[in-house]
C-alpha positions as CSV (number, residue, x, y, z in Angstrom):
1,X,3.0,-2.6,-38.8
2,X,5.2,-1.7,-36.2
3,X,2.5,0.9,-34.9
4,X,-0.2,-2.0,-34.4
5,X,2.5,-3.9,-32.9
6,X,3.3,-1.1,-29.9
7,X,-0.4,-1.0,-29.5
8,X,-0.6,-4.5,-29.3
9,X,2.0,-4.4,-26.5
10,X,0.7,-1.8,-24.4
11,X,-2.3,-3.4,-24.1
12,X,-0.7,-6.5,-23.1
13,X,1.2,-4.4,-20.4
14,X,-2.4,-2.5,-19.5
15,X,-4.1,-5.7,-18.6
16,X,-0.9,-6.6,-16.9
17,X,-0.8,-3.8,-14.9
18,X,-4.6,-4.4,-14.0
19,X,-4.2,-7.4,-12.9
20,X,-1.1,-6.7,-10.5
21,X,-2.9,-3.9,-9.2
22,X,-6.2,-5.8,-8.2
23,X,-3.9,-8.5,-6.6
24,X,-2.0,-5.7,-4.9
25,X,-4.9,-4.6,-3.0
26,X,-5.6,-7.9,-1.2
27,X,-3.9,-6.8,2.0
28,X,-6.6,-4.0,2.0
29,X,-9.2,-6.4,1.4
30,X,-7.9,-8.7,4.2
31,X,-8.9,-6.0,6.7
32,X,-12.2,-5.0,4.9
33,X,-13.1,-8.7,4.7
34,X,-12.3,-8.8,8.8
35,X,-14.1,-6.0,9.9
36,X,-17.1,-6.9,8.2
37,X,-17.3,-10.4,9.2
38,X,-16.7,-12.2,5.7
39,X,-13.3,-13.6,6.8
40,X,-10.7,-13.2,9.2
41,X,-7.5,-11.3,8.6
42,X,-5.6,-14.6,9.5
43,X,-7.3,-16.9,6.4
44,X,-7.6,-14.2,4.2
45,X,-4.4,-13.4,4.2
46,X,-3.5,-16.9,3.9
47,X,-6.1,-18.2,1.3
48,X,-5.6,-15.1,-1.0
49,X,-3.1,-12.7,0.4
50,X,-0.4,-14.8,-0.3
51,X,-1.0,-16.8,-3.4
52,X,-1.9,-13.0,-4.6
53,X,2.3,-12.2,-4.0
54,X,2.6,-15.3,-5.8
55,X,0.5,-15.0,-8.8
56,X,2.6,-11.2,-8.9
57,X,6.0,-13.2,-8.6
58,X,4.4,-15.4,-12.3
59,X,3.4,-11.8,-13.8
60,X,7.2,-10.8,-13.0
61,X,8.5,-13.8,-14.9
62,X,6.3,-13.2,-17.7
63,X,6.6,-9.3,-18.5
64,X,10.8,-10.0,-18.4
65,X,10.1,-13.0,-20.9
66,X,8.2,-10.3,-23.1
67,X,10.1,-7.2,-22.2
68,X,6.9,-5.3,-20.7
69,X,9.0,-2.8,-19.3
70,X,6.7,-0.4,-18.1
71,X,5.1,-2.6,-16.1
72,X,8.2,-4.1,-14.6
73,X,9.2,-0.3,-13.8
74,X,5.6,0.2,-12.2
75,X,6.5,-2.6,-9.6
76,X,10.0,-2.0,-9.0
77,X,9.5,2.0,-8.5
78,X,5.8,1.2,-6.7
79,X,8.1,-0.8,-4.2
80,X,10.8,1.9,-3.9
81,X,8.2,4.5,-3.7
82,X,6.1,2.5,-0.9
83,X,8.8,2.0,1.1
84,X,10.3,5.1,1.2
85,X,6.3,6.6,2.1
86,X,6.0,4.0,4.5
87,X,9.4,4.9,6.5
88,X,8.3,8.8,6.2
89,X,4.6,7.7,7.4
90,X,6.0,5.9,10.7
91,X,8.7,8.7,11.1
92,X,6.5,12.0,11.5
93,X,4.0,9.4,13.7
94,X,7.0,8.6,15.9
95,X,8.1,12.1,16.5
96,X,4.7,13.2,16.7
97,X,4.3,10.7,19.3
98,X,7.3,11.8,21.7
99,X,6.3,15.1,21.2
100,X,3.5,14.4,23.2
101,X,1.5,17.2,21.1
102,X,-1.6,14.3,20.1
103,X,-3.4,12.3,22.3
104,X,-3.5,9.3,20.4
105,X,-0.8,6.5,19.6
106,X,-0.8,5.8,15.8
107,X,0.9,2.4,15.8
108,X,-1.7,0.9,18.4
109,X,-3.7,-0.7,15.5
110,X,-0.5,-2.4,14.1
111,X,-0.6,-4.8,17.3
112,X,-4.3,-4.8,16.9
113,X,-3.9,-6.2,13.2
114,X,-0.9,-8.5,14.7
115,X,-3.3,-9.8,17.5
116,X,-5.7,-10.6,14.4
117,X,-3.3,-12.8,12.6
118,X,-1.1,-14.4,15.0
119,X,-4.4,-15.2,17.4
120,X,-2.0,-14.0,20.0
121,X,-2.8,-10.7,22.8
122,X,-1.9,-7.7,21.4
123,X,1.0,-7.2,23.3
124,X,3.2,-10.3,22.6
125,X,6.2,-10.5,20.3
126,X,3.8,-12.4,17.5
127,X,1.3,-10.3,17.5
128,X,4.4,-7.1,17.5
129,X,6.1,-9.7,14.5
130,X,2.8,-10.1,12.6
131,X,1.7,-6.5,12.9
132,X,4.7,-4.7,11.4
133,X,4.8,-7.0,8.9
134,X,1.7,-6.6,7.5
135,X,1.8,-2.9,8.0
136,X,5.1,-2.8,5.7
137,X,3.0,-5.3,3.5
138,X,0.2,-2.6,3.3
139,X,2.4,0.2,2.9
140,X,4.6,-1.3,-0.7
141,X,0.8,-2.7,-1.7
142,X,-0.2,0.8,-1.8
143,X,2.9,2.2,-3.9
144,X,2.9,-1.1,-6.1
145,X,-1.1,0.5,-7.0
146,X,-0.6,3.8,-7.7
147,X,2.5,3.4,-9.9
148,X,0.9,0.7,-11.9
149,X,-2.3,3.1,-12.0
150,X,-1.0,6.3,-12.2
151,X,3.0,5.9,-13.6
152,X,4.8,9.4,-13.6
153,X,3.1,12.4,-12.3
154,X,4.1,15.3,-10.3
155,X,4.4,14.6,-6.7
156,X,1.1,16.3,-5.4
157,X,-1.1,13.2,-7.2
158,X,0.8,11.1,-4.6
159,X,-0.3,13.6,-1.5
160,X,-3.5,13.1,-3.1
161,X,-3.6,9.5,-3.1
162,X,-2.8,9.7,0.7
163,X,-5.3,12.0,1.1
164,X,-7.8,8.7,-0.9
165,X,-5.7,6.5,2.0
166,X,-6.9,9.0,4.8
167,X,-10.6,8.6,4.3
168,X,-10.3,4.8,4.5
169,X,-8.5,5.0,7.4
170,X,-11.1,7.3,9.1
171,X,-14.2,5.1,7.9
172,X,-12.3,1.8,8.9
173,X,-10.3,2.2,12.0
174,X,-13.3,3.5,14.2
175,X,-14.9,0.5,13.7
176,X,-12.3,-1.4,16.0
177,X,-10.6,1.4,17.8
178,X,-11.6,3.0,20.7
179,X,-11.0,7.0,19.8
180,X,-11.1,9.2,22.6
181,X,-9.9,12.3,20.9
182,X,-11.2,12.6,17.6
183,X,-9.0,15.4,16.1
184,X,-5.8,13.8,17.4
185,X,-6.7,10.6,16.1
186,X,-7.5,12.8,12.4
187,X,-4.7,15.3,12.8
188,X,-2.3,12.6,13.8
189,X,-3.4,10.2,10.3
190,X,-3.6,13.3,8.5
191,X,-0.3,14.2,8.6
192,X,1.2,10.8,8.1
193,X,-0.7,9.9,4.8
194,X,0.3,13.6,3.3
195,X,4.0,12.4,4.4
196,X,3.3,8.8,2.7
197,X,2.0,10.2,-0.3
198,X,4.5,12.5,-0.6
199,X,7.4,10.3,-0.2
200,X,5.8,7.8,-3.0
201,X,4.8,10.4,-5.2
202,X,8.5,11.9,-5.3
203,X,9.7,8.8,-6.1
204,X,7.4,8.0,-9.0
205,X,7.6,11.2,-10.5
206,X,11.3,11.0,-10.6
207,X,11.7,7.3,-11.6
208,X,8.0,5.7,-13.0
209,X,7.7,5.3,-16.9
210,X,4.5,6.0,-18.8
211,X,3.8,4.4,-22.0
212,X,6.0,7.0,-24.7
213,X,9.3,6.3,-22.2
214,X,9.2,2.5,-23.8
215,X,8.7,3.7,-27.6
């Protein structure tokens, strides 16, 4: 009995998990659904973007009423974990910026992506606002996914997953930037994902839960 009722419960926690993944992707989808003309950034983000951090907020409320804690650690750790990638990500891009070894500015497409969904020029304080944001958005979105996917494993599946990042980056971004130097604008991403990934794949593998942690 109690055997069919675990079983029970991690397939309640499995679809939950599904489901909080899908949603978590929707800042991804936001720019796919820009680029190739089905909606822009701006109402995307507004029509499904956010009631998609709403409908995770509800999920929240319900795994603590029915004590799904693996999922609950999946989101807390995915946050953690996609934060701390997200500060190493901007970090190497910075000081590989100043040290003036690539010929190509990583953050430009943040202001880009700001211009998109403030509907002001790139170089104004919204647009700088807007951009960041959704680039931190982006970046705990990502580690929210993987640790609700994935849950503990060593840290090299996360430097894969960056590596999974990387090629969307390089199939997506030349569609609206201008890249003069191809292998600075791949060197430069390169490195940053394997720093992401690395950073959220640490964290997971020293804090996520998989399913025998909750027995």
């Amino acid at each position: 009995m109690r055997e069919r009722t675990l079983i029970q419960g991690q397939r309640l926690e499995l679809k939950l998990r599904m489901a909080a993944a899908i949603l978590a992707l929707m800042s991804l989808a936001a720019l796919v659904s820009h680029l190739f003309g089905i909606l822009p950034m701006v109402f995307f983000l507004t029509y499904f973007g956010v009631p998609s951090l709403l409908l995770i907020f509800l999920l929240v409320v319900w795994a603590r009423r029915i004590e799904a804690e693996v999922f609950l650690n999946g989101l807390a750790v995915g946050l953690a974990g996609g934060l701390a990638g997200t500060l190493l990500y901007d970090s190497v891009r910075l000081l590989l910026r100043e040290s003036r070894l690539f010929n190509y500015d990583g953050f430009k497409a943040i202001y880009i992506f700001g211009m998109w969904i403030s509907g002001q020029p790139v170089d104004s304080a919204a647009a700088a606002v807007a951009g960041w944001i959704y680039h931190f958005w982006n970046g705990l979105s990502f580690g929210v996914f993987y640790t609700l996917t994935f849950g503990r494993r060593h840290w090299l599946y996360g430097v894969g997953y960056g590596l999974v990042m990387e090629l969307f980056m390089l199939g997506l971004f030349p569609m609206f930037l201008r890249i003069s130097d191809r292998f600075d604008f791949i060197a430069l991403s390169l490195i940053g994902h394997m720093f992401y990934g690395a950073g959220l794949g640490l964290v997971a593998q020293k804090y996520a839960k998989n399913w025998g942690d909750a027995i």
